[in-house]
C-alpha positions in Angstrom: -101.5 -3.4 -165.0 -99.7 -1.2 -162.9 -99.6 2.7 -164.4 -95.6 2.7 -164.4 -95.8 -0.4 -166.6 -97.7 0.5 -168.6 -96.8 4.0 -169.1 -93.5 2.0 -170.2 -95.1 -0.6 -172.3 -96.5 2.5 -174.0 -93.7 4.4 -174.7 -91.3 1.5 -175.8 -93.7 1.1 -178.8 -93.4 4.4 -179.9 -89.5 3.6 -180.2 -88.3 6.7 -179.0 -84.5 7.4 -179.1 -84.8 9.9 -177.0 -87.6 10.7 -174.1 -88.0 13.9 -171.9 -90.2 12.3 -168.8 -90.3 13.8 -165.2 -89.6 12.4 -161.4 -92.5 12.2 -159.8 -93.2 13.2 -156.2 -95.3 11.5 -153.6 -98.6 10.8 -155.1 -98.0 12.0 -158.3 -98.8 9.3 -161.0 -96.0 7.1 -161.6 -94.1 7.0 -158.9 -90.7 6.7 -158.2 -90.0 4.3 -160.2 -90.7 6.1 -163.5 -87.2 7.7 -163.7 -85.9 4.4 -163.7 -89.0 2.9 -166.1 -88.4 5.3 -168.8 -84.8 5.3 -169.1 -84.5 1.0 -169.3 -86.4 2.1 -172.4 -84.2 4.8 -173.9 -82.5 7.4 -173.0 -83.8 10.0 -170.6 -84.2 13.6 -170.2 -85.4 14.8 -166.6 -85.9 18.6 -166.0 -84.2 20.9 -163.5 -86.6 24.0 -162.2 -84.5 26.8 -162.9 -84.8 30.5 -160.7 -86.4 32.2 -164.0 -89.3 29.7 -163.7 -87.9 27.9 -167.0 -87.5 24.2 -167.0 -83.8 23.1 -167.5 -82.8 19.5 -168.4 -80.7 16.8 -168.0 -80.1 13.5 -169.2 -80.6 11.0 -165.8 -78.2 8.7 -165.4 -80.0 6.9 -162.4 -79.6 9.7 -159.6 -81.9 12.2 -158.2 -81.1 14.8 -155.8 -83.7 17.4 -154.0 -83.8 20.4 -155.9 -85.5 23.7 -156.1 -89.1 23.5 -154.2 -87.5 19.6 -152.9 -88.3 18.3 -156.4 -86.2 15.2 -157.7 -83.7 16.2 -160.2 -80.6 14.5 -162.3 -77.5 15.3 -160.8 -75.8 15.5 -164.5 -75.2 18.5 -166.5 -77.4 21.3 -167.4 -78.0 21.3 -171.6 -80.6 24.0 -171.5 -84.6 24.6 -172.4 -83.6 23.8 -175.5 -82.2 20.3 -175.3 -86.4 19.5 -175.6 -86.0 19.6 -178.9 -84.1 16.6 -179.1 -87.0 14.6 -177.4 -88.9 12.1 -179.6 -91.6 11.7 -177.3 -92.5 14.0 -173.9 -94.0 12.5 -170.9 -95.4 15.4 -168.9 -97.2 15.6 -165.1 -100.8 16.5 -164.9 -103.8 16.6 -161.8 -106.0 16.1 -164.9 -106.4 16.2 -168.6 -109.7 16.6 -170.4 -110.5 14.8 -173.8 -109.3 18.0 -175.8 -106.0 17.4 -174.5 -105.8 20.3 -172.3 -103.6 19.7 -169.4 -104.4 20.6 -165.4 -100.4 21.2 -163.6 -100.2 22.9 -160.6 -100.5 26.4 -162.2 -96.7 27.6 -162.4 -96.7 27.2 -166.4 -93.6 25.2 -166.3 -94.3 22.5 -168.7 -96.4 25.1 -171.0 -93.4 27.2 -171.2 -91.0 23.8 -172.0 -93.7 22.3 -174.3 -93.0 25.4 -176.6 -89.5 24.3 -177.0 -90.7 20.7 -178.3 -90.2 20.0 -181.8 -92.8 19.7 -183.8 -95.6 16.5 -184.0 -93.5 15.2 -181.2 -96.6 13.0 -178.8 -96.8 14.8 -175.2 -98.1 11.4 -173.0 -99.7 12.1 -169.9 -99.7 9.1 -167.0 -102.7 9.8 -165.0 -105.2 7.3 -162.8 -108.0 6.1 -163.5 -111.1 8.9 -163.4 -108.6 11.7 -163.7 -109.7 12.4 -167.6 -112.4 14.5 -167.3 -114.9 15.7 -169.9 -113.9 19.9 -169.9 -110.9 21.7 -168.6 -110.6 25.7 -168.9 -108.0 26.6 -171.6 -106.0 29.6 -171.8 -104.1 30.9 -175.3 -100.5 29.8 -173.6 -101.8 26.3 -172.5 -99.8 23.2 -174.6 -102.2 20.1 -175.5 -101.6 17.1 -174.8 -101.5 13.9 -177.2 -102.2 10.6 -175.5 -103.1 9.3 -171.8 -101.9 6.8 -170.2 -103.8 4.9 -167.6 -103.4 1.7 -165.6 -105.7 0.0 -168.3 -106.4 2.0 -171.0 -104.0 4.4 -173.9 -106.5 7.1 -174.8 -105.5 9.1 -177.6 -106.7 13.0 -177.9 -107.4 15.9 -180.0 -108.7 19.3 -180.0 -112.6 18.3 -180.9 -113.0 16.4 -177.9 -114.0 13.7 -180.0 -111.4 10.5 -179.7 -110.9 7.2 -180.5 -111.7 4.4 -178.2 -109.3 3.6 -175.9 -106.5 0.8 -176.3 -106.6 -1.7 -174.0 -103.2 -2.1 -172.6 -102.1 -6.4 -173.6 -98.5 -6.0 -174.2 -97.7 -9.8 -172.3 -94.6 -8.6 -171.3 -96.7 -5.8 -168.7 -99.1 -8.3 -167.3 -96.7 -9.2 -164.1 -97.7 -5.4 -162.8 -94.0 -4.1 -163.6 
């Protein structure tokens, strides 16, 4: 299965009514289709970089426009770091997550100064490829875990011990086409 689809498959059994994802750039896992993915399965929070190195959001309502740093961002209005509060489920960008749940970004801190705003016990979902969980990750005191990854094939849940449970194999029907 594709990792959009089943990135999707994922979250529409979690039956969020709200979800705070992210448009990915070239290369980044997802695509650019996962905008589009995530909203068909409810509605969807994208953020904005703001100049104060805070994410902003806005709900996407199917258009992206370059912004700060050329990053894809909703056109809508701006409701604020806050608004991440509102999410029922977070899917966040990583270059790697390790089996504690610590997350690898590109080293600006946005999405472990946004996290902070989440509320509480909501899942932070991570699409990656496969061999892009690795076994140990430095972690700084600021650093937000992560709850679940999702690959191509697998839904690997996380915690801080390191230990996990096997991963689920991915056999939704309705994801088998590679959509």
């Amino acid at each position: 299965m594709e990792l959009c689809g089943a990135l999707a498959s994922f979250v529409s059994a979690q039956r969020p009514r709200l979800v705070a994802g992210y448009a990915a750039v070239a290369g980044e896992p997802g695509g650019p289709g996962l905008p589009a993915a995530l909203a068909a399965v409810a509605p969807l929070l994208l953020p904005v970089v703001r100049p104060d190195r805070l994410l902003d959001w806005a709900r996407y309502d199917g258009d992206l426009a370059p912004g700060r740093y050329g990053l894809p961002e909703p056109t809508g209005p701006r409701l604020g770091p806050e608004a991440l509060r509102d999410a029922e489920l977070i899917v966040a960008p990583a270059l790697a997550v390790d089996r504690r749940g610590v997350r690898l970004g590109r080293g600006g801190g946005y999405y472990d100064r946004a996290l902070a705003w989440a509320a509480p016990g909501v899942p932070v979902v991570v699409p990656l490829y496969d061999g892009e969980v690795v076994a140990h990750l430095p972690a700084e005191a600021h650093d937000r875990r992560v709850h679940v990854v999702v690959t191509p094939a697998t839904v690997l849940p996380l915690d801080e011990s390191g230990s996990h449970a096997a991963p689920l194999a991915l056999e939704d029907p309705e994801c088998q086409d590679g959509g």
